[in-house]
Each structure stands twice: as structure tokens, then as C-alpha cells.
N, C-alpha and C positions, 0 to 999 in steps of 0.2 A: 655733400657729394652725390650727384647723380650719376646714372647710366644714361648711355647715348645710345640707342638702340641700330639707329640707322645712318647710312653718311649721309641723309639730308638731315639729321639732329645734328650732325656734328658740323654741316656746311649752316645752320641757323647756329650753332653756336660760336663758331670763328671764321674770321675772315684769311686767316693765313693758308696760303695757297700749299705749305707745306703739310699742315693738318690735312688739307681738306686730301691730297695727294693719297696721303698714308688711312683715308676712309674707306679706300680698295678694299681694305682688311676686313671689313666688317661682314662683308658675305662670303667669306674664306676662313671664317676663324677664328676673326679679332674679334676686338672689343674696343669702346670707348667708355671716359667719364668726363663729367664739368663740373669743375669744384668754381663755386662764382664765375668767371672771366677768364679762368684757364681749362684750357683741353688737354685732355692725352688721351692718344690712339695707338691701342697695341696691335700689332700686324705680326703674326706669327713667323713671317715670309715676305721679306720685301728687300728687292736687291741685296737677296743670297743673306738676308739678315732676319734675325728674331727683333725687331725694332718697338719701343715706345716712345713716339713722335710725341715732344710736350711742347703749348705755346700758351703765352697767357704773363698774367701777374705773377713774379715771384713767389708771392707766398703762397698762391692758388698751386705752381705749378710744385712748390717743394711738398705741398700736401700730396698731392697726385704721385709723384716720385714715391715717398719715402710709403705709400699704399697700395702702387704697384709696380714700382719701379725694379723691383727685383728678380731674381729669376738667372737659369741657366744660359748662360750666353744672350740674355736679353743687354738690347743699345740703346737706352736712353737716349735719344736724338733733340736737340733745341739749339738754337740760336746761341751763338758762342758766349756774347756780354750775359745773356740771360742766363746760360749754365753756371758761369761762373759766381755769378749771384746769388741764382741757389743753393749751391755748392757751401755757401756760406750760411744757408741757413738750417741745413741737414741737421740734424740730431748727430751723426755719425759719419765717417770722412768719405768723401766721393772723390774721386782722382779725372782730372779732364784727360778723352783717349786723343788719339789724332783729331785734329782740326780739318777740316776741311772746308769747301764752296757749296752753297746754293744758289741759282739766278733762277728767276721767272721775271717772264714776262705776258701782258694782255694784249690786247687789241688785232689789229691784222697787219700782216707783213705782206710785202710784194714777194710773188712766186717766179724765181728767177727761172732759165730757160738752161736747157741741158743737164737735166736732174733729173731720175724719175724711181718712183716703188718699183723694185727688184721684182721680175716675175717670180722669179727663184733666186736662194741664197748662194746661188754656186760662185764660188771668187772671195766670197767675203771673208769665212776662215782666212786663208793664204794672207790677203790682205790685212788683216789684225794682228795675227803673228809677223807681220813683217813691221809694221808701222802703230800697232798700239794692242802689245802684248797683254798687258794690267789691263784691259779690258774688262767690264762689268759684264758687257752682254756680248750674247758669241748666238750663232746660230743653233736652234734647236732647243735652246734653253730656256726653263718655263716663264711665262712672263715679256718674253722679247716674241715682239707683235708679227713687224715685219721689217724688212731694211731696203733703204735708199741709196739710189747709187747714180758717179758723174762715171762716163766714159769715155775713154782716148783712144783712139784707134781701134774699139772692137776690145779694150783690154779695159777691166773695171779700176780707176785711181782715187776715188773717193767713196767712201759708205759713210752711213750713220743709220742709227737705228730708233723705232717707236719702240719701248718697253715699258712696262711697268704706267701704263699710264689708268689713270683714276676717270670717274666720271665726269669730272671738270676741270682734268690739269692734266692733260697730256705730257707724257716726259719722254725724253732725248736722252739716248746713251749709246756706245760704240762708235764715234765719230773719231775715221783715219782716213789718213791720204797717204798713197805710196808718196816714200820717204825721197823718191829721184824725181817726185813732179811739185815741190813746195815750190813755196811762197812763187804762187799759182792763181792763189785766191777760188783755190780750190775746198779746202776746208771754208769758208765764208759761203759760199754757194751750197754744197750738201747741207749746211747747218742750214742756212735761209731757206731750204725747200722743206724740210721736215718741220722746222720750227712754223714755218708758213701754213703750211696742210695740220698741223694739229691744232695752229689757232684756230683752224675755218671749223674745224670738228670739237675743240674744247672749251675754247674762248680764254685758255690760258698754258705756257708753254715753259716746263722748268725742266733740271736737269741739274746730277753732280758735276761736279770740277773740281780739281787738285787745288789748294789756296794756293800753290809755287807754280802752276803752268799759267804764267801771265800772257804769252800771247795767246792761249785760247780762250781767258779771261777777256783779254782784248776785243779778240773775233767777236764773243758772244754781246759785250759793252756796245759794239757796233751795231751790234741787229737788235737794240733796246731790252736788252737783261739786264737787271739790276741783279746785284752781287750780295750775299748773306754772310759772314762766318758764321757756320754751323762747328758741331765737335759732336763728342758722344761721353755721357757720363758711368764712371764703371765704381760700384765700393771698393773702398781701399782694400778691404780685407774679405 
């Protein structure tokens, strides 16, 4: 088992865009390690979470876990089939938490028209509480960059936000649209412009999603996201 000093040690050690995401950490606090072919990044702080992001070989990644997988409200973060595999090879019982999504995608998107970076956040609170309360990111909160907005009348109906993004994986969170202007193809259009301006700036563009909200699984399927089941691993005891 080694230390990974830096997120370009941890970007030469894994290709997984979700590792490489959770490398933010390393000049805030974290820590990484490579046991063979598997990585884990601990992020003290990362969407409102004490997170250790693991990817890699089973058995690389249960060594990693069961060396530092523990700790005070720390979330063991990986790939749902892969959790579950480890899970079986624990020394001691690990219980899977909620399930949920990850999508990233590469390349370049077309920068649709009638979208643009908010000069200021004013609207978007209101907007959130009315149309996507469970929000991750909300204005003023550490880590949420800046936010994106479509406009009807002089009145703001769509946001999303840059948050939490890494040296090479921009990520996307807070995405609403007032709930009297759907199926609009309003949410499609905010998502396509942020998702678009972080490729040109990161060269890759991910983000959570609920594994049950299928049509913004949809949306995202649309604008070339591939889909993950992630979870989070917690001791039984």
C-alpha cells in the first residue's frame, strides 16, 4: 500500500473519473492510497459529506476499506456491483447505505442559446424551494462555484449549478425548473449549457442523480451521460 501524495498521483493511478473528482481533497485535507490497481481518496468535505471514494480490484479495494475505511460519519463511496463484492470479502459486516447515480461524461457538447452564468444568485433560492427542495447545492454554500440560469419574461425558470468541481471533472448539481413551465425542454437546455462550458474547461462532466428520478436520468442519457450505480458502505456495528 502506498500514499498518493497528489491528484496527479492519483490521476496516473486511476482512470475513474469518479476518483479522480474526489482528488479535490488532497489540497484541503485529504488523503489518498494505491494498494495495486485500486485507489481510495479521502475527502474530508465533499458534498456536505466526510467521503472515501474507492475504485479498483476487489481485493485491492477491501484492503483499502478495511485500512481506512473507518471513522466518524466517514461514506465509503464505489460502484454499487463493486460494493457489494467487497462487502463479501470484509473480515467484518458492512451493510450497503442508499444507492444511488453517477453519470459523466467526455468530449464536447453544443452550447445551446438562451442560457447564460447568473451575474448574481438572486432568484435561485426561491426557485429551489419551489421546484427541487432536496437540493445538494443552494447559493452561498461552500463549494458551489457559480449558477446558470434560462429566462421567461424577465423571471428566472431554470437553474443549475458548477459545484464541487475537481481539476478534471467538473460537476453539475442543483438543477430546477419552475414546476408551471415543464416539459419545456427546459431542464435539457440548462443542463446542456453547464454540462457544455464545463467540458470546454475540464474535458469531463459528472454529477449525482437519485437511481428513481428516471426522466432526469433520461435528460442527462440524452446529452451523452453514461449511468453508474453507486451506494455507500457503512459497518454493521
Amino acid at each position: 500500500m502506498r500514499r498518493l501524495r497528489t491528484a496527479a498521483d492519483v490521476q496516473d493511478a486511476s482512470d475513474d473519473p469518479m476518483v479522480r473528482w474526489a482528488a479535490q481533497a488532497l489540497s484541503s485535507g485529504g488523503a489518498a492510497w494505491a494498494h495495486g490497481d485500486a485507489v481510495a481518496v479521502h475527502a474530508p468535505s465533499l458534498t456536505r459529506r466526510r467521503r472515501l471514494v474507492l475504485s479498483g480490484p476487489a481485493e485491492g479495494v477491501a484492503s483499502l476499506l478495511a485500512a481506512h475505511g473507518r471513522g466518524v460519519e466517514l461514506r465509503p463511496l464505489l460502484e454499487r456491483p463493486l460494493a457489494l463484492e467487497v462487502a463479501s470479502l470484509m473480515p467484518t459486516p458492512w451493510l450497503e447505505d442508499k444507492p444511488f447515480g453517477w453519470m459523466d461524461r467526455s468530449g464536447a457538447l453544443d452550447l445551446p442559446a438562451e442560457a447564460a452564468w447568473l451575474r448574481s444568485p438572486d432568484g435561485v433560492e426561491p426557485l429551489l424551494r419551489e421546484a427541487n427542495p432536496d437540493s445538494w447545492a443552494w447559493p452561498g454554500e461552500k463549494g458551489v462555484r457559480r449558477w446558470a440560469g434560462v429566462h421567461e419574461g424577465g423571471e428566472l425558470v431554470a437553474t443549475a449549478a458548477e459545484a464541487w468541481s475537481s481539476a478534471d471533472v467538473g460537476f453539475m448539481m442543483g438543477v430546477a425548473v419552475r414546476p408551471s413551465c415543464t416539459n419545456q425542454g427546459l431542464g435539457r437546455r440548462i443542463c446542456q449549457f453547464v454540462a457544455s462550458s464545463l467540458l470546454t474547461l475540464y474535458g469531463t462532466c459528472a454529477l449525482f442523480v437519485e437511481n428513481y428520478n428516471a426522466p432526469a436520468i433520461a435528460v442527462y442519457r440524452k446529452l451523452g451521460f453514461a449511468y453508474r450505480d453507486v451506494t455507500t458502505l457503512l459497518p454493521a456495528v
